[in-house]
C-alpha positions as CSV (number, residue, x, y, z in Angstrom):
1,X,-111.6,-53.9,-16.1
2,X,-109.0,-51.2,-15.0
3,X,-108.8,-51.3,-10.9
4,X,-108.7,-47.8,-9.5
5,X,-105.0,-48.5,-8.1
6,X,-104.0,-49.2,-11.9
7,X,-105.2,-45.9,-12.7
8,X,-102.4,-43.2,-13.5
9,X,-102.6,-40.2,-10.9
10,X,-103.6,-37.6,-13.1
11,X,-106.6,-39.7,-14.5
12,X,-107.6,-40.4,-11.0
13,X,-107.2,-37.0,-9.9
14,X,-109.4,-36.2,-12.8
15,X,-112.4,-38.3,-11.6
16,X,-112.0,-37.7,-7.9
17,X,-112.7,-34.0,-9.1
18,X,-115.4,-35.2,-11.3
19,X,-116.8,-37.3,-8.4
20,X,-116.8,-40.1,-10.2
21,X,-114.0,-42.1,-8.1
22,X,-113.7,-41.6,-4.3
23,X,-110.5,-41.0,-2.2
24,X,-111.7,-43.4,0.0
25,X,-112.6,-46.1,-3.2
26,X,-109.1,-45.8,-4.5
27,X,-107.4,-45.7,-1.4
28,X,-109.2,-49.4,-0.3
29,X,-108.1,-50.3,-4.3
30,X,-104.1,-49.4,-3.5
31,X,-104.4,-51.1,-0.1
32,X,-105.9,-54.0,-1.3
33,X,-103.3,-54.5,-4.0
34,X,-100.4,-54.3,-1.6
35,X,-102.0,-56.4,0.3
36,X,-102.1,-59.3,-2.6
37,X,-98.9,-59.0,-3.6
38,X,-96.6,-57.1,-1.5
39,X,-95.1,-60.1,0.0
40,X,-93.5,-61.1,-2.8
41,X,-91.5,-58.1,-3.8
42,X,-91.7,-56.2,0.1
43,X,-91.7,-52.7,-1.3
44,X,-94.2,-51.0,1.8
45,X,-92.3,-52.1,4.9
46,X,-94.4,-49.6,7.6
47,X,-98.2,-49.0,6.7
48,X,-100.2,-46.4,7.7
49,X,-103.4,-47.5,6.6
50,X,-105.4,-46.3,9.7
51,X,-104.9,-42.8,9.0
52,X,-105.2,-43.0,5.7
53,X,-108.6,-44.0,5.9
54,X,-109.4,-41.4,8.3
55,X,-107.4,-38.7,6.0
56,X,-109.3,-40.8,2.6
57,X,-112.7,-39.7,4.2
58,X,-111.9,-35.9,5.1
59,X,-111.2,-36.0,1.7
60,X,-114.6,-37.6,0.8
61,X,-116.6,-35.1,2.4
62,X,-114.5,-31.9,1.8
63,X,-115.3,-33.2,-2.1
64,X,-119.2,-33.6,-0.6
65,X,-119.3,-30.1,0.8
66,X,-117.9,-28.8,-3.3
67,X,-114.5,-27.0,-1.4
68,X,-111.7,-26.1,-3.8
69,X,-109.2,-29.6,-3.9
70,X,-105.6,-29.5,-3.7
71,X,-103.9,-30.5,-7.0
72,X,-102.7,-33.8,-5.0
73,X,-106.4,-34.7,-3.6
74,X,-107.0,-38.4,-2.5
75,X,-104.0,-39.3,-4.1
76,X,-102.3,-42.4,-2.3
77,X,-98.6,-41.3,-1.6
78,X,-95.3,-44.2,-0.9
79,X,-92.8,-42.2,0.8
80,X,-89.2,-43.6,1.2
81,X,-87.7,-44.5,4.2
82,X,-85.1,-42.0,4.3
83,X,-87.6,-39.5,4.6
84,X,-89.2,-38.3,8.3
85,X,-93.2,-39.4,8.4
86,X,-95.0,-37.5,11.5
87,X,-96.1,-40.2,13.4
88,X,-94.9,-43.4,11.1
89,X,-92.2,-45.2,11.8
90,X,-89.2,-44.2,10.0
91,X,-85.6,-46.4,10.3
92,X,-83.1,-45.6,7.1
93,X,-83.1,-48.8,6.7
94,X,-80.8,-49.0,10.0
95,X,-81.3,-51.5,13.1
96,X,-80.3,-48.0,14.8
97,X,-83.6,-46.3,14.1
98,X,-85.6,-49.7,13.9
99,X,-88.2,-48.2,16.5
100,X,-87.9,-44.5,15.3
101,X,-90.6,-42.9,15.2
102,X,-90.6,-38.9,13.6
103,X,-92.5,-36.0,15.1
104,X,-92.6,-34.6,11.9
105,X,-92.8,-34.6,8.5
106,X,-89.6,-33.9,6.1
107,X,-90.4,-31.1,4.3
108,X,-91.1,-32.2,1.0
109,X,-93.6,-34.7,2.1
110,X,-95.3,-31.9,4.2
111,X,-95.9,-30.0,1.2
112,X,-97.2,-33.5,-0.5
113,X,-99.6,-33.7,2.6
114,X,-100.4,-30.1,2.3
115,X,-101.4,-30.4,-1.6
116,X,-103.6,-33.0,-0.5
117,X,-101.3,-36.5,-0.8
118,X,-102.4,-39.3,1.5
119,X,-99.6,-41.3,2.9
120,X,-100.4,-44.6,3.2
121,X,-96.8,-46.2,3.6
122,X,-93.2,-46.1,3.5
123,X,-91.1,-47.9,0.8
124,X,-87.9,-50.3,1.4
125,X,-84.1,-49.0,0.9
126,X,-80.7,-49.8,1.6
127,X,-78.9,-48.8,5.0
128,X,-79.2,-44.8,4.7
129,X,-79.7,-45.4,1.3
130,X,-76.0,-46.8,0.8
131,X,-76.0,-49.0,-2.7
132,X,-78.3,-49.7,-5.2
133,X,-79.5,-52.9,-3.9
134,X,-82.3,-52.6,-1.7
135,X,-82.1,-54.8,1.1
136,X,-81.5,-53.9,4.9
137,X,-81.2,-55.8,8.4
138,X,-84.4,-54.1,9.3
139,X,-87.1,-55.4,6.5
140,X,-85.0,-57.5,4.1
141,X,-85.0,-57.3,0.5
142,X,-87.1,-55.6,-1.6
143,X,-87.7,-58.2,-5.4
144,X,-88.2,-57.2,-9.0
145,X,-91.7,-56.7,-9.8
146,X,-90.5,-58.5,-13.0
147,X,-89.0,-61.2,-11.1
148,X,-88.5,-60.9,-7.1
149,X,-85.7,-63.2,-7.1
150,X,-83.8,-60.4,-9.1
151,X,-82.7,-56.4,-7.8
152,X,-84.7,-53.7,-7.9
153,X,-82.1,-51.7,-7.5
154,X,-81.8,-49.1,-5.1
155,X,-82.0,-46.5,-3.3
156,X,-85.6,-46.1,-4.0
157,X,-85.9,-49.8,-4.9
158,X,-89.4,-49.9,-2.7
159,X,-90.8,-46.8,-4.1
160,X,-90.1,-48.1,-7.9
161,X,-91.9,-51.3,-7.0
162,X,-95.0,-50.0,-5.5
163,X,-95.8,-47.9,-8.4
164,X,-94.7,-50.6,-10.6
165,X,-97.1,-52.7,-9.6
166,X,-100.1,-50.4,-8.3
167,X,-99.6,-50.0,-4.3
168,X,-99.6,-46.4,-5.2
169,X,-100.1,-43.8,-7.8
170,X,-97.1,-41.4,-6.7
171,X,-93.7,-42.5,-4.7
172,X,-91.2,-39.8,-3.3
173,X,-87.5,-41.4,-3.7
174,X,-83.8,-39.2,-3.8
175,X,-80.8,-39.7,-5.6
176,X,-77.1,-39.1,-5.2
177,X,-75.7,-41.9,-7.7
178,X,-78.7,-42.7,-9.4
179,X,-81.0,-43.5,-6.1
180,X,-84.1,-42.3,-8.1
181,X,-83.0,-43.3,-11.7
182,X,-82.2,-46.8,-11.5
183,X,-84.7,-48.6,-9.6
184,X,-86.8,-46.6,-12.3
185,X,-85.0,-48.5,-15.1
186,X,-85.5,-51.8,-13.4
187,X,-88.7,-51.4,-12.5
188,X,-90.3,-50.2,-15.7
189,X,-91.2,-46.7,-13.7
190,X,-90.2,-43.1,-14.1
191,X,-88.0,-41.5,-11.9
192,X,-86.5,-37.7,-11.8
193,X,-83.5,-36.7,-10.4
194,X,-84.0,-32.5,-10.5
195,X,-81.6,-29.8,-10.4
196,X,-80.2,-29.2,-6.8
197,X,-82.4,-27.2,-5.0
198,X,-85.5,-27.3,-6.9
199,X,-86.9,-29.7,-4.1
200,X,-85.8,-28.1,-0.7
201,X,-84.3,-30.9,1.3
202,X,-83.4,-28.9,4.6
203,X,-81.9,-32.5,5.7
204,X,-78.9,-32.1,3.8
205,X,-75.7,-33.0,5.9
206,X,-73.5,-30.4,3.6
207,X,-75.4,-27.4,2.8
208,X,-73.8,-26.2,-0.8
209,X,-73.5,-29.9,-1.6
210,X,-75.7,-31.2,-4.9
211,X,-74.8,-34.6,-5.1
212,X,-77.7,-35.4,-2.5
213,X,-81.3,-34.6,-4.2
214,X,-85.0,-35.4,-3.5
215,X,-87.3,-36.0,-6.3
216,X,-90.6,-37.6,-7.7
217,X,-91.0,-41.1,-9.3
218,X,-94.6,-42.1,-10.6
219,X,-95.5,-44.4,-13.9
220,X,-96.1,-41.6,-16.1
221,X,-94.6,-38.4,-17.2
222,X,-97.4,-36.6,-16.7
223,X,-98.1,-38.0,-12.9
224,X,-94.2,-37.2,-12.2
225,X,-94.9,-33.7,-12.9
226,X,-97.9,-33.4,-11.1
227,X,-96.1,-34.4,-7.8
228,X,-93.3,-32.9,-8.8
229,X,-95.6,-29.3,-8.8
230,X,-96.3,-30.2,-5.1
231,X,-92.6,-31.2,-3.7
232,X,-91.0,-28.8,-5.0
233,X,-90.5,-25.2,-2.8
234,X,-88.6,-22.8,-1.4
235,X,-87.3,-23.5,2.6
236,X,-84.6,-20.9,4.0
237,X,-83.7,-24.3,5.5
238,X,-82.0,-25.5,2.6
239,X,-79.0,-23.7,1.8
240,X,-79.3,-24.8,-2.5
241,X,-83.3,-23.8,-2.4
242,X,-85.0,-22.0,-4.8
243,X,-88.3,-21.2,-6.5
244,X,-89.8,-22.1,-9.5
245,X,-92.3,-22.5,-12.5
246,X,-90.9,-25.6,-13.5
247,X,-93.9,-27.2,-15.4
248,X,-94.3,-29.9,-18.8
249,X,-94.8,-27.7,-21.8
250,X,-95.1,-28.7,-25.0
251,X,-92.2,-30.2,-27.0
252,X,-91.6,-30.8,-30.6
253,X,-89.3,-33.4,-30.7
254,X,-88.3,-32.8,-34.2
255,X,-86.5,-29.6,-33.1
256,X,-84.5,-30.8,-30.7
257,X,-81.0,-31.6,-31.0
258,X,-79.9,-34.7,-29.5
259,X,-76.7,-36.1,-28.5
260,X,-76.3,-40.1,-27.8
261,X,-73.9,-41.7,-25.7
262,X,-73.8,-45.5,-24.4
263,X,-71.2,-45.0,-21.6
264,X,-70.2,-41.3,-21.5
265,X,-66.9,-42.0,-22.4
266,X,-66.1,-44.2,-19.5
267,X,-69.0,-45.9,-17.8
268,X,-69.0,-49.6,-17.7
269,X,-71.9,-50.4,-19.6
270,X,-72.2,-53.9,-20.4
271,X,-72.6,-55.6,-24.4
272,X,-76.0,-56.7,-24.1
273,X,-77.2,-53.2,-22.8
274,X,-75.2,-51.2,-25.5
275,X,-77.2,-53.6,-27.7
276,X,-80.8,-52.8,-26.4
277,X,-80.1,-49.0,-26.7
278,X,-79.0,-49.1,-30.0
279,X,-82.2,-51.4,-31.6
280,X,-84.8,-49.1,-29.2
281,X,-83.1,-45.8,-31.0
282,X,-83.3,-47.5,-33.9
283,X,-87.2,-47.5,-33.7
284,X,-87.4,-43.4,-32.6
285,X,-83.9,-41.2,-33.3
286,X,-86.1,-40.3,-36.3
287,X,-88.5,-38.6,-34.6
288,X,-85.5,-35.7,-33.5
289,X,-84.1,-33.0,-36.0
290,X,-80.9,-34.0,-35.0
291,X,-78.9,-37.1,-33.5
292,X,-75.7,-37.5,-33.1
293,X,-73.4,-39.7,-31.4
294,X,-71.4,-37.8,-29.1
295,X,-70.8,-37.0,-25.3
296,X,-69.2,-34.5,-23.0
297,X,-65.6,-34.9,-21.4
298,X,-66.2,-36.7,-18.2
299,X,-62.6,-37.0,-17.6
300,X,-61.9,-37.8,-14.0
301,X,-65.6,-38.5,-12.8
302,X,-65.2,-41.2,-11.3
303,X,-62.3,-40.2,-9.2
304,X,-64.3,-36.7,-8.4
305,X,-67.6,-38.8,-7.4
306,X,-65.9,-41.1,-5.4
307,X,-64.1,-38.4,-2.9
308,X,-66.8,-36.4,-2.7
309,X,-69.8,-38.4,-1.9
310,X,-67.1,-39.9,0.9
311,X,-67.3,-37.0,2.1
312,X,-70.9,-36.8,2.1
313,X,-71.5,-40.1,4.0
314,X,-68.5,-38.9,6.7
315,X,-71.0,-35.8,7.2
316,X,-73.8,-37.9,7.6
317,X,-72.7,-41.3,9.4
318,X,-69.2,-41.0,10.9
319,X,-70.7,-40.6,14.1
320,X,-72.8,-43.1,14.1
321,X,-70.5,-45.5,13.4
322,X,-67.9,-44.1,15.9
323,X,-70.8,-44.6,18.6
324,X,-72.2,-47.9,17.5
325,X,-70.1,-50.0,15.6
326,X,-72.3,-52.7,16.2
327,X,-75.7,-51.5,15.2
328,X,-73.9,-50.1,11.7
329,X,-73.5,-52.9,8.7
330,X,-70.5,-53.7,6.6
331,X,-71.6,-51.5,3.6
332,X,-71.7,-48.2,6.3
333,X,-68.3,-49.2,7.7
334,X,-66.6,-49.7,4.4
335,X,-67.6,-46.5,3.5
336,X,-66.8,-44.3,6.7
337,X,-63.1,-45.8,6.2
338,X,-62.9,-44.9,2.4
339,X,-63.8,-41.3,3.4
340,X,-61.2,-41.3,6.2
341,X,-58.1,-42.1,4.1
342,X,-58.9,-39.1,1.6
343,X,-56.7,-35.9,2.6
344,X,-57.8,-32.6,2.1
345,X,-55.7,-32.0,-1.2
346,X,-57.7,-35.5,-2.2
347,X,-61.3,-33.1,-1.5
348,X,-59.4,-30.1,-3.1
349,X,-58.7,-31.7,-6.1
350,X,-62.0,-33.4,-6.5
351,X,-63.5,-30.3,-6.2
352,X,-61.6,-29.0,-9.2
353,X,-62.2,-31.9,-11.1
354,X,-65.6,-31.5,-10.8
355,X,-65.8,-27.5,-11.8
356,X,-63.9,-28.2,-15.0
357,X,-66.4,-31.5,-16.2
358,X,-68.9,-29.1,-15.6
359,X,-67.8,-26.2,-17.6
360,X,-66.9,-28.4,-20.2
361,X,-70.8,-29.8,-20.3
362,X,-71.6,-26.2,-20.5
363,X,-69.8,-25.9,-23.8
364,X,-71.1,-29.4,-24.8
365,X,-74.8,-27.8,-24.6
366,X,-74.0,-25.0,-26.6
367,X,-74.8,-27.8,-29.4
368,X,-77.2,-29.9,-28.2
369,X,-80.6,-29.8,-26.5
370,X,-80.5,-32.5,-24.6
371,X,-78.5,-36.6,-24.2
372,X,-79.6,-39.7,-24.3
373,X,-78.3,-42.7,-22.6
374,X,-79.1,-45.9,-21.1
375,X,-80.4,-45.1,-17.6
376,X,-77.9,-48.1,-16.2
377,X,-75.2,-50.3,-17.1
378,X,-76.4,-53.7,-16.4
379,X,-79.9,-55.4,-16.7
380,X,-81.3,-56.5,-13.4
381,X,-79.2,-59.3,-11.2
382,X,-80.1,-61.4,-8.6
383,X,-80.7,-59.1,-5.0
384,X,-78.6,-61.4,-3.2
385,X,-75.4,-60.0,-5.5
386,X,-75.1,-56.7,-2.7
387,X,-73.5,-55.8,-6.3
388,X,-72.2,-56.6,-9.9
389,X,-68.5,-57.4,-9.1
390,X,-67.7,-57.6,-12.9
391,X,-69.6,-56.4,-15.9
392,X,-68.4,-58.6,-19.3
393,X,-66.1,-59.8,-17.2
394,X,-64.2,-56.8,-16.4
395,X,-63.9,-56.2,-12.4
396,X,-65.7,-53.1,-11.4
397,X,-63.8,-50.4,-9.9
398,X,-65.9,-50.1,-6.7
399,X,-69.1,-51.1,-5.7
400,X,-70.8,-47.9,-7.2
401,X,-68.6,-48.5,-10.5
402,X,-71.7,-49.8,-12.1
403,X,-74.0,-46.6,-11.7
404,X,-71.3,-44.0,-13.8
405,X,-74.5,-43.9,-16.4
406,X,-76.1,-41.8,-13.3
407,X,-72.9,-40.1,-11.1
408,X,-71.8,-38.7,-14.6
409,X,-75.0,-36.3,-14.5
410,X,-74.9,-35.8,-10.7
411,X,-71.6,-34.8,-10.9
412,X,-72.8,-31.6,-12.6
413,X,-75.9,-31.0,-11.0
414,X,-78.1,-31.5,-14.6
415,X,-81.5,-32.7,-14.5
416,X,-82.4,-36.3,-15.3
417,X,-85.0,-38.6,-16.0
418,X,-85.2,-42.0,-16.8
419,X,-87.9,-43.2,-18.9
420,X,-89.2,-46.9,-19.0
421,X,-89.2,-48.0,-22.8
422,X,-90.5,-51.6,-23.0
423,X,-87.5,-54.7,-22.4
424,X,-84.1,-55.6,-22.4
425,X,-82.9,-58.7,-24.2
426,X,-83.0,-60.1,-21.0
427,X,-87.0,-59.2,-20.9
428,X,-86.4,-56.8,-17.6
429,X,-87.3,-53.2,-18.3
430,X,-85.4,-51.0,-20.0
431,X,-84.9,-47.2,-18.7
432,X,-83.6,-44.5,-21.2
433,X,-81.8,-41.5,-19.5
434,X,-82.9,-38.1,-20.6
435,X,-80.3,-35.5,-19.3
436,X,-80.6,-31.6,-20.0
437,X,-79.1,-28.4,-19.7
438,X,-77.9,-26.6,-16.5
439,X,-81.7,-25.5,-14.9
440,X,-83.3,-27.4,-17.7
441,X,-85.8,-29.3,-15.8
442,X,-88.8,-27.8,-17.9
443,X,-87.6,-29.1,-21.4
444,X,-86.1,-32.8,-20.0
445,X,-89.9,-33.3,-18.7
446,X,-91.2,-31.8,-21.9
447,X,-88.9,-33.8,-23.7
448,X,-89.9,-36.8,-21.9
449,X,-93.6,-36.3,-22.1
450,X,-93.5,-36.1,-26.1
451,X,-91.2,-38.9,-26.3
452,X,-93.6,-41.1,-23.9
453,X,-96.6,-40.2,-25.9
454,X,-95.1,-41.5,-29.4
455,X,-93.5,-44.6,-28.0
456,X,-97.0,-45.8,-25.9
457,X,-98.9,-47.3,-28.5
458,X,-95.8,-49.7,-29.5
459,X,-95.2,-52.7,-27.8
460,X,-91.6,-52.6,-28.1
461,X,-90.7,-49.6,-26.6
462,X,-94.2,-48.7,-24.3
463,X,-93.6,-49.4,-20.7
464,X,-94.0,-52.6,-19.6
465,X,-96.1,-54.3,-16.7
466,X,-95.4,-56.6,-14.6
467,X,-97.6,-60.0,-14.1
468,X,-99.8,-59.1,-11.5
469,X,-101.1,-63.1,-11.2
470,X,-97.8,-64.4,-10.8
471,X,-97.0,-62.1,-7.9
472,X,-100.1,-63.0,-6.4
473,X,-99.0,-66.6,-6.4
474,X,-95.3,-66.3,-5.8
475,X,-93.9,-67.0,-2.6
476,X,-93.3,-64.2,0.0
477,X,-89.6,-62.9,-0.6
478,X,-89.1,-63.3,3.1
479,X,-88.9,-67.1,2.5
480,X,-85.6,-66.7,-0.5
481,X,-82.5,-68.0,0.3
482,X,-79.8,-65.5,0.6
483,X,-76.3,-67.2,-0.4
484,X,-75.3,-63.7,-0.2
């Protein structure tokens, strides 16, 4: 029998409005399940369950009473801990803001709140959300729901997890090099990196910077779109912000005309992946009108990405670690000295680098609808790796090398979503990367949606879950060895 907490959000949603499942029922269901098995994979490091109960039965009697529900009504929420939480303890992962504790709410989970979302935790990430492993000198590691001892990648590594493995029906997460899209493809989850603006984040260090983005993650299509409708909104705060009717429509796949790419013409994807992406396209590409191997010029991306999310994290941190180099960690100081040996002409060039990939994309989807691609490079390694040092034996270039599948689309500010479809031949979860047009949020969810739908009902390419039992039994993570 299907536990409420294993119930997708919008068929939860659907009874709580049918009064046939209770905020407060599915509320006890999702704490009860982190409860069971959180310590194995750590993904909720600072619960809130006391007001969530207490916010579960407003919502119980404003449903009593018959009032008009929010769209988001007694849904559990995981919010990451990047992201201010009025009154719950928020620390970026950082030993600076171990005790922190937020007045108020960052906007997009105020509007969350606001559409009736219940917070009932915050996830795990890496230092200010550095890497794409998460682990952090405040709570640890956060495991694989697949296998704890291996990554869940990262930034939103805790969010991914939770929903993964039913703490919560809905996870807010970011993304700057693939923050929300990889822990996606690791975990078996769906994550969506939107276009710049489309979720107001008036916390941005740079104002007309895009590399930085917030964005939904949930286990279905559908339930991404559905939070998606609530975080997104205009804030004069936000200097990219902007409104719209961005919604899943309907999508004949057999009109749309698809480009494929393994590595974008220079991301490091390793043999066993380019594998896996071929034999799952093998089982669908039929289902397009048109598929076709080819990808955009992406010519100096990795320089351009570099520079300028150095000069993101110099906004951001420099300060911090200029006032206390003791309470920052390696990974922080590593990257406040990459940022300081750029120049000016090194910004002024990156900058110019990235305007010409992106007009060239612009061409590129003069032809094509939308790209595929693996979501990541690598299937999952073990967490205590901070990160793949080599891929087929080749030395990555840095340790964000591995995540050019993502940067290459944040470079140009295109929407993306990864979508879990079924294993690896390593038996992790595979993520496929759905990229679209400039503002073409609307038709990569669309896109996505149809795609989900005719993949579900086949084992090898419907999304995969992890072993609920074994997590129950394994040991808490907190125990692991780290020979890292």
């Amino acid at each position: 029998m299907t536990e409420p907490c294993d119930l997708d959000a919008v068929a939860a949603r659907r009874l709580i409005g049918a009064k046939k499942l209770a905020p407060t029922e599915l509320l006890e269901s999702c704490i009860g399940r982190i409860e069971a098995v959180n310590h194995a994979v750590n993904a909720i490091v600072a619960c809130d369950f006391a007001r969530a109960r207490a916010a579960a039965v407003v919502a119980d009697e404003a449903i009593a009473r018959g009032d008009a529900l929010p769209p988001l009504h007694g849904l559990p929420l995981g919010v990451k801990d990047l992201e201010p939480t009025a009154g719950l303890r928020t620390t970026w992962g950082s030993p600076l803001f171990r005790d922190h504790v937020p007045d108020t709410d960052q906007g997009a989970v105020a509007r969350a709140r606001a559409a009736g979302a219940i917070v009932l935790g915050k996830t795990n990430v890496p230092e200010f959300g550095l890497g794409a492993n998460t682990r952090n000198l405040v709570y640890g590691p956060t495991g694989n729901p697949f296998n704890p001892r291996l990554s869940a990648a990262g930034s939103s590594g805790g969010s991914a997890v939770a929903l993964a493995t039913g703490m919560a029906p809905l996870a807010t997460g970011s993304d700057t090099g693939g923050s929300l899209r990889n822990p996606a493809a690791f975990c078996g989850v769906v994550g969506f990196r939107p276009t710049p603006g489309l979720v107001a984040n008036e916390r941005r260090s740079i104002g007309e910077s895009g590399l930085p983005v917030l964005g939904p993650m949930a286990r279905t299509v559908s339930d991404l779109a559905l939070l998606l409708g609530a975080m997104a909104g205009d804030d004069g705060r936000d200097m990219l912000s902007r409104t719209s009717t961005t919604m899943v429509a309907e999508c004949d796949l057999a009109g749309l005309r698809v480009a494929i790419t393994e590595d974008f013409g220079f991301a490091p994807t390793a043999r066993e992946i380019r594998a896996t992406f071929g034999a799952k396209l093998a089982l669908f590409r039929h289902l397009f009108g048109r598929c076709d191997i080819a990808t955009p010029d992406c010519s100096g991306a990795d320089e351009a990405f570099a520079v300028l999310r150095a000069v993101g994290v110099l906004a951001a941190h420099s300060a911090k670690v200029r006032d206390y180099p003791e309470l920052c960690g390696p990974n922080l100081h590593a990257n406040i000295e990459e940022g300081l040996r750029y120049s000016a002409a090194d910004v002024a060039r990156a900058f110019v680098t990235q305007t010409a990939i992106y007009q060239r994309w612009q061409a590129f989807f003069s032809d094509y609808d939308v790209i595929l691609s693996p979501a990541i490079t690598i299937s999952p390694r073990p967490w205590s790796e901070l990160y793949p040092k080599e891929i087929d034996g080749k030395p990555t270039a840095s340790y964000f090398h591995w995540l050019a599948l993502a940067y290459a689309v944040t470079v140009v500010g295109h929407p993306a979503l990864s979508l879990p479809v079924g294993l690896d031949q390593a038996g992790m979860p595979f993520g496929l990367q759905i990229v679209g047009p400039r503002n073409g949020d609307a038709k990569v969810l669309a896109a996505a949606a149809a795609l989900e739908r005719e993949l579900a009902g086949d084992p090898r390419t419907c999304r995969p879950r992890p072993d609920l039992e074994a997590l129950r039994r394994a040991p808490a993570i907190a125990n692991m060895s780290d020979p890292g």
